[in-house]
PyMOL Python script that loads the backbone (N, CA, C, O; Angstrom):
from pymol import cmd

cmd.read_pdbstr("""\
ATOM      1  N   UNK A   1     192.108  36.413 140.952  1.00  0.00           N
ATOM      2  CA  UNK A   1     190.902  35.957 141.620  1.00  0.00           C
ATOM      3  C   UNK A   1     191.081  34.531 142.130  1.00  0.00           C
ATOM      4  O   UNK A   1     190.789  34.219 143.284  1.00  0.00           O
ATOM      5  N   UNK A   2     191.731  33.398 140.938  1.00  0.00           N
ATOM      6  CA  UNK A   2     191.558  32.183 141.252  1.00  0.00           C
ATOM      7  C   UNK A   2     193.082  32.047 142.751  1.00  0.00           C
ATOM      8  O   UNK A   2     193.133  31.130 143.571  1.00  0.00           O
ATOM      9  N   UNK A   3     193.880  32.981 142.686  1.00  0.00           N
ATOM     10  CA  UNK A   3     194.513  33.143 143.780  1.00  0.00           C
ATOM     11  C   UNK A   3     194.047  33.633 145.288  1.00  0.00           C
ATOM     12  O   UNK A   3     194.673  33.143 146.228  1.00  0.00           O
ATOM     13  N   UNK A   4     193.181  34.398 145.523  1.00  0.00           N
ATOM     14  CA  UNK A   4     192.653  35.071 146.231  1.00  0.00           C
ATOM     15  C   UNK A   4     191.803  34.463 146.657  1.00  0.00           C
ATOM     16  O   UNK A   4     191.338  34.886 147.716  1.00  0.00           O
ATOM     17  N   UNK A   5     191.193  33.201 146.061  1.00  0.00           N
ATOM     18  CA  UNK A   5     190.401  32.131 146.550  1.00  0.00           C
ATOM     19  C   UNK A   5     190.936  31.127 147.545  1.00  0.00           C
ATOM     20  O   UNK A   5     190.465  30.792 148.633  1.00  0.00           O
ATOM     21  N   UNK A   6     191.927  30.762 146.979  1.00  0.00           N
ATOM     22  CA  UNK A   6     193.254  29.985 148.019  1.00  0.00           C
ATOM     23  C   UNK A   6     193.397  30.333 148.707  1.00  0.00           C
ATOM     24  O   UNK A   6     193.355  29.642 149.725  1.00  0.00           O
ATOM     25  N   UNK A   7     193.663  31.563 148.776  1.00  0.00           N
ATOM     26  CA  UNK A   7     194.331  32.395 150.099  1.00  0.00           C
ATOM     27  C   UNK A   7     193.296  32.678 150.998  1.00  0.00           C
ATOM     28  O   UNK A   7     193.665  33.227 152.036  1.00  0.00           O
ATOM     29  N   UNK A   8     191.812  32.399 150.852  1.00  0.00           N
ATOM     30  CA  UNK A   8     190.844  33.198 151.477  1.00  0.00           C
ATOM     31  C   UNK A   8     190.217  32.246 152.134  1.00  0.00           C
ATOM     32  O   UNK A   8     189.890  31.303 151.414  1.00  0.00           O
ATOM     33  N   UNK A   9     189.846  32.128 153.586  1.00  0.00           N
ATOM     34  CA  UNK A   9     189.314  31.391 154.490  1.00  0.00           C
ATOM     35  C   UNK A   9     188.267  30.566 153.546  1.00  0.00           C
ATOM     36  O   UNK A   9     188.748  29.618 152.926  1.00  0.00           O
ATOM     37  N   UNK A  10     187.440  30.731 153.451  1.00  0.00           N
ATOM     38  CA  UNK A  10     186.453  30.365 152.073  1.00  0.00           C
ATOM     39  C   UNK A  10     186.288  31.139 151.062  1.00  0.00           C
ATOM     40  O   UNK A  10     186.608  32.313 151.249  1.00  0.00           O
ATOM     41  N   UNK A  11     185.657  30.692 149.449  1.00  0.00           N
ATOM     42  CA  UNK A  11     185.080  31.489 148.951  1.00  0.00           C
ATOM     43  C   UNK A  11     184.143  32.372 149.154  1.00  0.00           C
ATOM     44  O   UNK A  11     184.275  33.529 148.756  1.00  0.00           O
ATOM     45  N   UNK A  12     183.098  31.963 149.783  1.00  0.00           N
ATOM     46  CA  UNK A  12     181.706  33.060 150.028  1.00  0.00           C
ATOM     47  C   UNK A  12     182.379  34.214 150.750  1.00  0.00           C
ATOM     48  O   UNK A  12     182.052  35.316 150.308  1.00  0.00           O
ATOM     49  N   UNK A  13     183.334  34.220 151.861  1.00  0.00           N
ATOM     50  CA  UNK A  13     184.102  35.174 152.510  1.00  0.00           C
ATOM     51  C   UNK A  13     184.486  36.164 151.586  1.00  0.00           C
ATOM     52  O   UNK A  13     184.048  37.308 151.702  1.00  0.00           O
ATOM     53  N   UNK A  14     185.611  35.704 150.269  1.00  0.00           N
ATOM     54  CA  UNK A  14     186.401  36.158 149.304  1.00  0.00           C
ATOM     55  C   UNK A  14     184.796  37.399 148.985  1.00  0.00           C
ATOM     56  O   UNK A  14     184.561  38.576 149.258  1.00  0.00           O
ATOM     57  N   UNK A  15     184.089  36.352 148.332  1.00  0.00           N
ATOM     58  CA  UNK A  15     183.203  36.762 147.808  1.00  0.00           C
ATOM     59  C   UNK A  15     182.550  38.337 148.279  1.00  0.00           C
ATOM     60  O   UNK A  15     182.679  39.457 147.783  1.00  0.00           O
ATOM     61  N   UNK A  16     182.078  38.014 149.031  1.00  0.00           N
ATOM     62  CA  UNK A  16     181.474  39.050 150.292  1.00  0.00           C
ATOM     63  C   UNK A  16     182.547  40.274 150.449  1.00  0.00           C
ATOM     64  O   UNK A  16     182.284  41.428 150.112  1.00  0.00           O
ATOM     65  N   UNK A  17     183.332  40.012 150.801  1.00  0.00           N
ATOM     66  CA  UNK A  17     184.729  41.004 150.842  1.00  0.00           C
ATOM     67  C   UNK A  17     184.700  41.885 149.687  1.00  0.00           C
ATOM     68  O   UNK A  17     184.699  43.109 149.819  1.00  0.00           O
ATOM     69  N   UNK A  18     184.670  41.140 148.242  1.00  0.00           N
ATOM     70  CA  UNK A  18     184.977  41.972 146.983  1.00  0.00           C
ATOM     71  C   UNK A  18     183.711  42.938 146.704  1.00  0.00           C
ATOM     72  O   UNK A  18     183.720  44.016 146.111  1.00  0.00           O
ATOM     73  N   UNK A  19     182.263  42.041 147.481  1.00  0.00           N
ATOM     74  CA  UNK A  19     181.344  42.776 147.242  1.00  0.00           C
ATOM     75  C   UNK A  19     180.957  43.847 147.926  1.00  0.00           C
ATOM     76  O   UNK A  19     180.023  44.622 147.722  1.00  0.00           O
ATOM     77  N   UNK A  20     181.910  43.809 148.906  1.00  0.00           N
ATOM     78  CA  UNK A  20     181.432  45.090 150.372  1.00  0.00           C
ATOM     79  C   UNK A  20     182.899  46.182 149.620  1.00  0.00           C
ATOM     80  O   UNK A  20     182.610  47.374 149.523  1.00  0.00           O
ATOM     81  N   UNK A  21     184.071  45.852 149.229  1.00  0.00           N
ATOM     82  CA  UNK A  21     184.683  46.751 148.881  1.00  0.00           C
ATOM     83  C   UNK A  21     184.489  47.410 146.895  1.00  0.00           C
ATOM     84  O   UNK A  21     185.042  48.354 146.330  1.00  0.00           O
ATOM     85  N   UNK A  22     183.624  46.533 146.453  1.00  0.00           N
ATOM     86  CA  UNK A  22     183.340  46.935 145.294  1.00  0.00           C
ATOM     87  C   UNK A  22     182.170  47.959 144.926  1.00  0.00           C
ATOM     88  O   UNK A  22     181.241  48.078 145.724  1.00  0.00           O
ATOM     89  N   UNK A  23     182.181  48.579 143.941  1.00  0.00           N
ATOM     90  CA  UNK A  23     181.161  49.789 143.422  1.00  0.00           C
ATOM     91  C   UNK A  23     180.070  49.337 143.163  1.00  0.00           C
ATOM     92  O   UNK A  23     179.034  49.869 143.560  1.00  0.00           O
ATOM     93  N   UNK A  24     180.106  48.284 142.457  1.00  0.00           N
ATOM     94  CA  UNK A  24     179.199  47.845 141.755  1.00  0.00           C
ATOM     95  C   UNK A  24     178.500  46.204 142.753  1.00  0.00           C
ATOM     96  O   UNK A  24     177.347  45.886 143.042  1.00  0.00           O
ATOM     97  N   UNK A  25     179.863  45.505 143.023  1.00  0.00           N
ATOM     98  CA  UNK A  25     179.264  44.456 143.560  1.00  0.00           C
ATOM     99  C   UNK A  25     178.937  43.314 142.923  1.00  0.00           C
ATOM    100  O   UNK A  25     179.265  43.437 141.743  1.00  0.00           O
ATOM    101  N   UNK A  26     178.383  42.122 143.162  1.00  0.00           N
ATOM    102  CA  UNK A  26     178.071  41.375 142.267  1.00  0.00           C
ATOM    103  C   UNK A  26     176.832  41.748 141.885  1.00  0.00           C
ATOM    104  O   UNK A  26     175.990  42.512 142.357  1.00  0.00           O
ATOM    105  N   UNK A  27     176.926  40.647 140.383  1.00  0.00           N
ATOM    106  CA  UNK A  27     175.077  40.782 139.528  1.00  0.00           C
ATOM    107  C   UNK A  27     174.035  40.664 140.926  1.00  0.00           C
ATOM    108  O   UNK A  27     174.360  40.235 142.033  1.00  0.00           O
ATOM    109  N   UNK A  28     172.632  41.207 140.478  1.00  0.00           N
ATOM    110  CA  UNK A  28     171.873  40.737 141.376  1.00  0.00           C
ATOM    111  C   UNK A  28     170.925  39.234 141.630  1.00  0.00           C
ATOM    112  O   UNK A  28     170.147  38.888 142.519  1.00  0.00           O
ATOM    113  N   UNK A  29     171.572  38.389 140.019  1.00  0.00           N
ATOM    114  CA  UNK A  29     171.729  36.772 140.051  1.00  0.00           C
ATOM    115  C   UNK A  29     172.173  36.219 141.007  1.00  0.00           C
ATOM    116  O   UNK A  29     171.551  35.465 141.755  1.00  0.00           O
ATOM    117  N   UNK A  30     174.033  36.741 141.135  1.00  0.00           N
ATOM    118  CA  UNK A  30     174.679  36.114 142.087  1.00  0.00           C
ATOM    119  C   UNK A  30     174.154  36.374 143.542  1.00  0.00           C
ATOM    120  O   UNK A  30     174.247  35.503 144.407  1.00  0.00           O
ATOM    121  N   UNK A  31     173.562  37.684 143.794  1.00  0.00           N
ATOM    122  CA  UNK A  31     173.533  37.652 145.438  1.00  0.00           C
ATOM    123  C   UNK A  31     172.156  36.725 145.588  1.00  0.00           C
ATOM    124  O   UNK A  31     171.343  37.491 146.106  1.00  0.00           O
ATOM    125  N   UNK A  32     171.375  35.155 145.331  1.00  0.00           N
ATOM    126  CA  UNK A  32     170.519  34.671 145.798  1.00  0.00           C
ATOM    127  C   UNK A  32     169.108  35.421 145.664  1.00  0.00           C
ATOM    128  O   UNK A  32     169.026  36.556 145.195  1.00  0.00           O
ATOM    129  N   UNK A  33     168.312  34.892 145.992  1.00  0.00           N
ATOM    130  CA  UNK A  33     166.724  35.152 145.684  1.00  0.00           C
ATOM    131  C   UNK A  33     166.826  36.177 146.600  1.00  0.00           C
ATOM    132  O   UNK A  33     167.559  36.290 147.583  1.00  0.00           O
ATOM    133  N   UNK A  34     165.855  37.022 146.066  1.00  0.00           N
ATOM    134  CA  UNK A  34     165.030  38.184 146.951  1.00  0.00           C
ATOM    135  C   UNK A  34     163.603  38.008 147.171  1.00  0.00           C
ATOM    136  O   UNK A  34     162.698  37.740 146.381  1.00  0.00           O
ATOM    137  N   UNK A  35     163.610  38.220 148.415  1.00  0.00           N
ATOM    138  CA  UNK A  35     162.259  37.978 149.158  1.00  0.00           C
ATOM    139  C   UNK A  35     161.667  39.435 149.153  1.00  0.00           C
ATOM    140  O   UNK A  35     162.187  40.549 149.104  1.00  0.00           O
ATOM    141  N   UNK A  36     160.011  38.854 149.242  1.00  0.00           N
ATOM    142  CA  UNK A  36     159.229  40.428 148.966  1.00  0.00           C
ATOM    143  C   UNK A  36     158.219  40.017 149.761  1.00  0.00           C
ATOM    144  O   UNK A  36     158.108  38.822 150.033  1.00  0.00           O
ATOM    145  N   UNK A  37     157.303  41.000 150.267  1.00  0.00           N
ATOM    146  CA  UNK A  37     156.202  40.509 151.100  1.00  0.00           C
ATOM    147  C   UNK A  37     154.833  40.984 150.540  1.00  0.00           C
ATOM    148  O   UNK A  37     154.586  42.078 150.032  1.00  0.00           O
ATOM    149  N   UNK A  38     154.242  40.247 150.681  1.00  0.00           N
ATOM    150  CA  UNK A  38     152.565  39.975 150.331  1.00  0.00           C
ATOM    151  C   UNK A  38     152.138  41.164 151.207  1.00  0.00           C
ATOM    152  O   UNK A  38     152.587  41.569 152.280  1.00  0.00           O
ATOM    153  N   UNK A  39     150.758  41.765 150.132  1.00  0.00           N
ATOM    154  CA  UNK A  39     150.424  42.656 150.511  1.00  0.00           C
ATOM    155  C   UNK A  39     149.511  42.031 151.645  1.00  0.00           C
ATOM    156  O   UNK A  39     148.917  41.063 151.169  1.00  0.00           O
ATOM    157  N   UNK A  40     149.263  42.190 152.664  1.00  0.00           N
ATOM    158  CA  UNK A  40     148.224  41.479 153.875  1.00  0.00           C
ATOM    159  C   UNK A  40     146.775  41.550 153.811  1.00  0.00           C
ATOM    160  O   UNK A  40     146.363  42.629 154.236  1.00  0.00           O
ATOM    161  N   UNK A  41     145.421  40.364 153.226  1.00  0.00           N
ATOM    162  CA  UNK A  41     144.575  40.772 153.058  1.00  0.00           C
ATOM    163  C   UNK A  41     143.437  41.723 154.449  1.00  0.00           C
ATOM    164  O   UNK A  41     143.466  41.814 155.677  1.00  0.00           O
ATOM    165  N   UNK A  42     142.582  42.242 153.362  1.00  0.00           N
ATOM    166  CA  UNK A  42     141.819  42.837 154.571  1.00  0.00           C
ATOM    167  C   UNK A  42     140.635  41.501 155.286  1.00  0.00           C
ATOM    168  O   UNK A  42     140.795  40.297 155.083  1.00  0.00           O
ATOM    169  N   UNK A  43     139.836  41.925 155.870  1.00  0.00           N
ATOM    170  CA  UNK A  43     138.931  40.823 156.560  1.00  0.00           C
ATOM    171  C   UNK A  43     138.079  40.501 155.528  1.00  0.00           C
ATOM    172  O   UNK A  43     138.038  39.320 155.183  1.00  0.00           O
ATOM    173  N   UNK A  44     137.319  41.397 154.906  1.00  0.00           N
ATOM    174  CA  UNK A  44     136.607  41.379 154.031  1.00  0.00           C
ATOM    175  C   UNK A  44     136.857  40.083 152.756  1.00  0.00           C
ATOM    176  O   UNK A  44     136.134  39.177 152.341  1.00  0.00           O
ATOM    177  N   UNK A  45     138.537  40.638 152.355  1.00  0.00           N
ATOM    178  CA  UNK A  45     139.289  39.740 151.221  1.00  0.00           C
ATOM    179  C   UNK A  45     139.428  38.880 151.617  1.00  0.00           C
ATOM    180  O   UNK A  45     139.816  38.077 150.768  1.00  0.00           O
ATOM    181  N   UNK A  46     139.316  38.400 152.740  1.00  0.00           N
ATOM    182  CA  UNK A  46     139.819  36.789 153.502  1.00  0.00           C
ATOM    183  C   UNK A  46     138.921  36.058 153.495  1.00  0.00           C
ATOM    184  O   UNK A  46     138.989  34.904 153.071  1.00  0.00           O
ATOM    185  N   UNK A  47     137.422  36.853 154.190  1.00  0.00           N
ATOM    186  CA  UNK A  47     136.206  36.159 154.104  1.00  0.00           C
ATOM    187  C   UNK A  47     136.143  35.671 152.720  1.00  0.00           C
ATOM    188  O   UNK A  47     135.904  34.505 152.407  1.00  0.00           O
ATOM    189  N   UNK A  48     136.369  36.626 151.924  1.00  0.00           N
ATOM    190  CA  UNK A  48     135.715  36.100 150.593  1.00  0.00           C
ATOM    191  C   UNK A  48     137.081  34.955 149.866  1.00  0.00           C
ATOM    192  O   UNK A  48     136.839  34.278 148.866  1.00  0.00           O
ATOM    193  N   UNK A  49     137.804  34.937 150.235  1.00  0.00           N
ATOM    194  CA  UNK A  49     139.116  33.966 149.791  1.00  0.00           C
ATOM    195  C   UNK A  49     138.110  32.526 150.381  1.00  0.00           C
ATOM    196  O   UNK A  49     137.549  31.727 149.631  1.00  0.00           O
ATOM    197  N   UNK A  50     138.093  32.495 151.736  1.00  0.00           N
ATOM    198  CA  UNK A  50     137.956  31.373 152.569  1.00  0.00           C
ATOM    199  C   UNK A  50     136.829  30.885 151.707  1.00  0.00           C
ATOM    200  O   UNK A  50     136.703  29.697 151.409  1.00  0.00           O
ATOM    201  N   UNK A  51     135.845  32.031 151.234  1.00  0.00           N
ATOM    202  CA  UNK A  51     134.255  31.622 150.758  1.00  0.00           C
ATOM    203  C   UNK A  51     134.705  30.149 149.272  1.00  0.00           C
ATOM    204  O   UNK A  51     134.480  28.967 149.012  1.00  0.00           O
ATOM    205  N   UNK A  52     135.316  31.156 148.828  1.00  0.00           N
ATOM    206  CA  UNK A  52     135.850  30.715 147.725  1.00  0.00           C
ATOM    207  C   UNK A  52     136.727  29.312 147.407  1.00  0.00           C
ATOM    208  O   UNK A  52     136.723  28.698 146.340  1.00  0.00           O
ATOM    209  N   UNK A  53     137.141  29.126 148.078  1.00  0.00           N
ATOM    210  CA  UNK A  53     138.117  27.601 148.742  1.00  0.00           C
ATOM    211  C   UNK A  53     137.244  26.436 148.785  1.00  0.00           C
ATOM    212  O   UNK A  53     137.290  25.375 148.163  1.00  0.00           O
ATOM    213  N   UNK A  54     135.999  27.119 150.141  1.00  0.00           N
ATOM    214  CA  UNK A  54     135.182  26.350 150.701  1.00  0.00           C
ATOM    215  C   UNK A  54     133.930  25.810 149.504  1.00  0.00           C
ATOM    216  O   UNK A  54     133.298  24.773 149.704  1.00  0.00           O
ATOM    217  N   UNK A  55     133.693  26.713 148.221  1.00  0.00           N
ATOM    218  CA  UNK A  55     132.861  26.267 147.139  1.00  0.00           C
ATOM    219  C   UNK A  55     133.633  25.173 146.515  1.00  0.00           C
ATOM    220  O   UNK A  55     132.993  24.145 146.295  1.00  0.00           O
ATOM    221  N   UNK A  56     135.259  25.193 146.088  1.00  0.00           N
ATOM    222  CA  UNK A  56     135.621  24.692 145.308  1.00  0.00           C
ATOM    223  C   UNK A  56     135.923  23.437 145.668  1.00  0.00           C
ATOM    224  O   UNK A  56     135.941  22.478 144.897  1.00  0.00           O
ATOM    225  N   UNK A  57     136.211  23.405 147.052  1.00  0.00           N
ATOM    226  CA  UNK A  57     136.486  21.881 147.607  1.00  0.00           C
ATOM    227  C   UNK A  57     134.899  21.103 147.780  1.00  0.00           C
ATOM    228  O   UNK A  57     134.675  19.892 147.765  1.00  0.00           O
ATOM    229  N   UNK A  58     134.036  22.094 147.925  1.00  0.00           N
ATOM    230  CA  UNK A  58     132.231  21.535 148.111  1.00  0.00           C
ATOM    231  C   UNK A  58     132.371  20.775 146.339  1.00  0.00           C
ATOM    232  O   UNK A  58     132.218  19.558 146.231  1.00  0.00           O
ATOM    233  N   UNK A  59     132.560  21.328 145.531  1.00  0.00           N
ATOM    234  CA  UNK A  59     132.239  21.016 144.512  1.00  0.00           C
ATOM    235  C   UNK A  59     133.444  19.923 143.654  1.00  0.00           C
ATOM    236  O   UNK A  59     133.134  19.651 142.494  1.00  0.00           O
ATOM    237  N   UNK A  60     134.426  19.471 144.053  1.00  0.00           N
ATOM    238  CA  UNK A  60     135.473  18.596 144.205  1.00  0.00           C
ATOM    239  C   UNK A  60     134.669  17.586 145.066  1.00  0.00           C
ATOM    240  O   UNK A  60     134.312  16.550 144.506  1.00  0.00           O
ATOM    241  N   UNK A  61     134.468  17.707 145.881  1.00  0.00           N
ATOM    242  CA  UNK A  61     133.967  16.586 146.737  1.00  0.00           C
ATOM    243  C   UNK A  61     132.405  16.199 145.902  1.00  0.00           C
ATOM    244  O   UNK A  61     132.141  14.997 145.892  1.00  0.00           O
ATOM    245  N   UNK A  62     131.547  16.988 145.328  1.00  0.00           N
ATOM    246  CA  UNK A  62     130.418  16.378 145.043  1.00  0.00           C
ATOM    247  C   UNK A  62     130.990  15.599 143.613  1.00  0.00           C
ATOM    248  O   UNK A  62     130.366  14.601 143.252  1.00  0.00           O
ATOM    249  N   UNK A  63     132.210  16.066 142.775  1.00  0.00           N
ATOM    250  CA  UNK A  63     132.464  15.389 141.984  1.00  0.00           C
ATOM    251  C   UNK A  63     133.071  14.083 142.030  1.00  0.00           C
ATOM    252  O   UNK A  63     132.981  13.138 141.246  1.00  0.00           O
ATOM    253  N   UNK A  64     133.772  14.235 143.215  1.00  0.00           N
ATOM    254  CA  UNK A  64     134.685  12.797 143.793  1.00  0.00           C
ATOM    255  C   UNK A  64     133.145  11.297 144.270  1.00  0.00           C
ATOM    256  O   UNK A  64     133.032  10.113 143.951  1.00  0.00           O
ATOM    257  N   UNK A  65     132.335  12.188 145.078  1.00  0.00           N
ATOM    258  CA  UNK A  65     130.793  11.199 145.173  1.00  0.00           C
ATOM    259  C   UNK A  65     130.049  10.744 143.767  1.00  0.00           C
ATOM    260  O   UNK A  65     129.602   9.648 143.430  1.00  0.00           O
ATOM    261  N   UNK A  66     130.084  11.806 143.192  1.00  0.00           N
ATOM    262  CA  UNK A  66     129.720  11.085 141.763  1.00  0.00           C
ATOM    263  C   UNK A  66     129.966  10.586 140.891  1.00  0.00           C
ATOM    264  O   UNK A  66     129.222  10.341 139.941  1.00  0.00           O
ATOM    265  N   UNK A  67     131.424  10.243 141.067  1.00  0.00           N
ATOM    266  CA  UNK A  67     132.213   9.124 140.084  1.00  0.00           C
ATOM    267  C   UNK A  67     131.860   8.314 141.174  1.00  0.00           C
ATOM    268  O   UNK A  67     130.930   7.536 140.959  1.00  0.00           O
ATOM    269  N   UNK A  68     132.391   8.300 142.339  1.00  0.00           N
ATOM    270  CA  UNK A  68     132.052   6.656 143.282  1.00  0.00           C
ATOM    271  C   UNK A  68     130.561   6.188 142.880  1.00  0.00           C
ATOM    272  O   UNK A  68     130.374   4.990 142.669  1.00  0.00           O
ATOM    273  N   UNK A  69     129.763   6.873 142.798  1.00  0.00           N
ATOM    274  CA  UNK A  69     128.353   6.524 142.686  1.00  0.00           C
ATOM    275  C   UNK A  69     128.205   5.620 141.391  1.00  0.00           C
ATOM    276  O   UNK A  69     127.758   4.492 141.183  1.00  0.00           O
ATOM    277  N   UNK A  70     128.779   6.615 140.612  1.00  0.00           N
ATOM    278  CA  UNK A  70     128.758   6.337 138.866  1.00  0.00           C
ATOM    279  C   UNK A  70     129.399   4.721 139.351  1.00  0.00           C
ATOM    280  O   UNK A  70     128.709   3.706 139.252  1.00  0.00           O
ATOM    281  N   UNK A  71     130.639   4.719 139.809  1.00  0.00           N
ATOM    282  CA  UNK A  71     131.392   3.363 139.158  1.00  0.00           C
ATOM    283  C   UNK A  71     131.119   2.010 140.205  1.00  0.00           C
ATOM    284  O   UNK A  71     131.551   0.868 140.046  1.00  0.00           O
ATOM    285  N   UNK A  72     130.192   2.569 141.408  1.00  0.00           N
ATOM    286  CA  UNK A  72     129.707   1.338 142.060  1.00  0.00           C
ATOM    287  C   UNK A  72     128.224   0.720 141.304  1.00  0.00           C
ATOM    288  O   UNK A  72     127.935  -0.476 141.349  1.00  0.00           O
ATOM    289  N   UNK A  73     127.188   1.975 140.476  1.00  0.00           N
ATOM    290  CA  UNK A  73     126.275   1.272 139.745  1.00  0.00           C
ATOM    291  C   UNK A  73     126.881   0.385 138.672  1.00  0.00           C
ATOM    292  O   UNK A  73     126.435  -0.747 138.485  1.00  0.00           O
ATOM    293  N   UNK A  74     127.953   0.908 137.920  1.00  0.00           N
ATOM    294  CA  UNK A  74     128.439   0.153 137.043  1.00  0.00           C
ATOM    295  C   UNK A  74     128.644  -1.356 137.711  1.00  0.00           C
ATOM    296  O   UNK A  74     127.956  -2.269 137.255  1.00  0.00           O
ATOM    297  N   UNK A  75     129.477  -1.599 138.666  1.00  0.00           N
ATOM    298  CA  UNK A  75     129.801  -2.840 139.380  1.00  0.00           C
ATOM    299  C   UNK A  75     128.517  -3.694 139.668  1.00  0.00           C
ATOM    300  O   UNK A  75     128.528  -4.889 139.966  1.00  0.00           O
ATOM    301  N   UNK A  76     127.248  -2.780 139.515  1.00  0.00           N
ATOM    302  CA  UNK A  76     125.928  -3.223 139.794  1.00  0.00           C
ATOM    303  C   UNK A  76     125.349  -3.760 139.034  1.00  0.00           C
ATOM    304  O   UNK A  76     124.576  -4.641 139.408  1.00  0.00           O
ATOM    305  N   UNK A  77     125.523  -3.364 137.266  1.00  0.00           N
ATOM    306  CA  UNK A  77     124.923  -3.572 136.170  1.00  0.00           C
ATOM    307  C   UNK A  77     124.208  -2.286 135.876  1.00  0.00           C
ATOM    308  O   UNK A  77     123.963  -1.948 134.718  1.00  0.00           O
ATOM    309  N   UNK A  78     123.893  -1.614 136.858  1.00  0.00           N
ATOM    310  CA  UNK A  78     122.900  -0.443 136.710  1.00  0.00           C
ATOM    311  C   UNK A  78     123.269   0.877 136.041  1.00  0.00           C
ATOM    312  O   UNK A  78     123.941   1.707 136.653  1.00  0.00           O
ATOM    313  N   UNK A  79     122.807   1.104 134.696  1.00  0.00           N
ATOM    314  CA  UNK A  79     123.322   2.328 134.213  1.00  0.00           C
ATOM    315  C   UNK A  79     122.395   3.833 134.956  1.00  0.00           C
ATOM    316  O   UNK A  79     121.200   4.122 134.892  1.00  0.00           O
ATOM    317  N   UNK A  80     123.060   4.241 135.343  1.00  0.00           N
ATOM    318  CA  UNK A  80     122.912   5.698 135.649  1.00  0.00           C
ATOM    319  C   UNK A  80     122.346   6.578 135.047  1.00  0.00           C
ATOM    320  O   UNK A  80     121.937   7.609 135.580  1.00  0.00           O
ATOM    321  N   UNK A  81     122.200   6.189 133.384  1.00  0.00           N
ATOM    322  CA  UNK A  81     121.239   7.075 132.910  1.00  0.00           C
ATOM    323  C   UNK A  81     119.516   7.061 133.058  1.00  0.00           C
ATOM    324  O   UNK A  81     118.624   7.728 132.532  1.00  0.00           O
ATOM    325  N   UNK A  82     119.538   6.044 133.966  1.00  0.00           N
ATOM    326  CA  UNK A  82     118.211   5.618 134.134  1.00  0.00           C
ATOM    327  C   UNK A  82     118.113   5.960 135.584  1.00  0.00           C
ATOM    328  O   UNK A  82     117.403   5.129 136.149  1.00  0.00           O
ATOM    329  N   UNK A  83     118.598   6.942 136.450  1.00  0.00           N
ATOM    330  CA  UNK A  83     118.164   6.670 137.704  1.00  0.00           C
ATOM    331  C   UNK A  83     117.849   8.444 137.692  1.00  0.00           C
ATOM    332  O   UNK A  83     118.112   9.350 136.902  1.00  0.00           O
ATOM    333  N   UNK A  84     117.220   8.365 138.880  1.00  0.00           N
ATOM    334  CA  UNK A  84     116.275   9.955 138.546  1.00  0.00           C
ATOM    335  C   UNK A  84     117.112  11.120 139.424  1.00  0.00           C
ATOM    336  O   UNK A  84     116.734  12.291 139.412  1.00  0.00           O
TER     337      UNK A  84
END
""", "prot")
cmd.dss("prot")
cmd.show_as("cartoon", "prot")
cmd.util.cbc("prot")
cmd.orient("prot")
C-alpha cells in the first residue's frame, strides 16, 4: 500500500482506484459526510414555523426593553417595583 502511494499520481487517486476496484470499498467513515435532504415543508407548516419565530423574537425583544427600562430607572434612583 505504502508503495502504491509513491507510485500513484496522488493518494486520493490511489484511494479511489482501490475503492472502484474493491468489493467492499472503503468504511463509510472514510468516504466523507453524507448529505440527506429535508423533507420540504408544506404552506401550512411554514406559516406556522414563520408564526412561531415571529412570537419568539416579539418576546426576546419585549425582554431586551425591559431590562433597558429596568437598568435606566436604576441609573435614576427609581425602583421599578413601584411603578404601575
Amino acid at each position: 500500500f505504502e508503495e502504491a502511494i509513491r507510485n500513484a499520481d496522488s493518494a486520493n487517486e490511489l484511494r479511489l482506484a482501490i475503492k472502484l476496484k474493491s468489493r467492499r470499498g472503503e468504511p463509510a467513515a472514510a468516504s466523507g459526510p453524507s448529505l440527506s435532504f429535508e423533507k420540504e415543508l408544506s404552506a401550512e407548516e411554514l406559516a406556522a414555523e414563520r408564526e412561531a419565530e415571529m412570537e419568539r423574537q416579539q418576546k426576546r425583544r419585549r425582554e431586551l426593553e425591559d431590562q433597558e427600562l429596568e437598568r435606566k430607572m436604576k441609573e435614576k434612583g427609581l425602583d421599578s417595583r413601584f411603578s404601575g
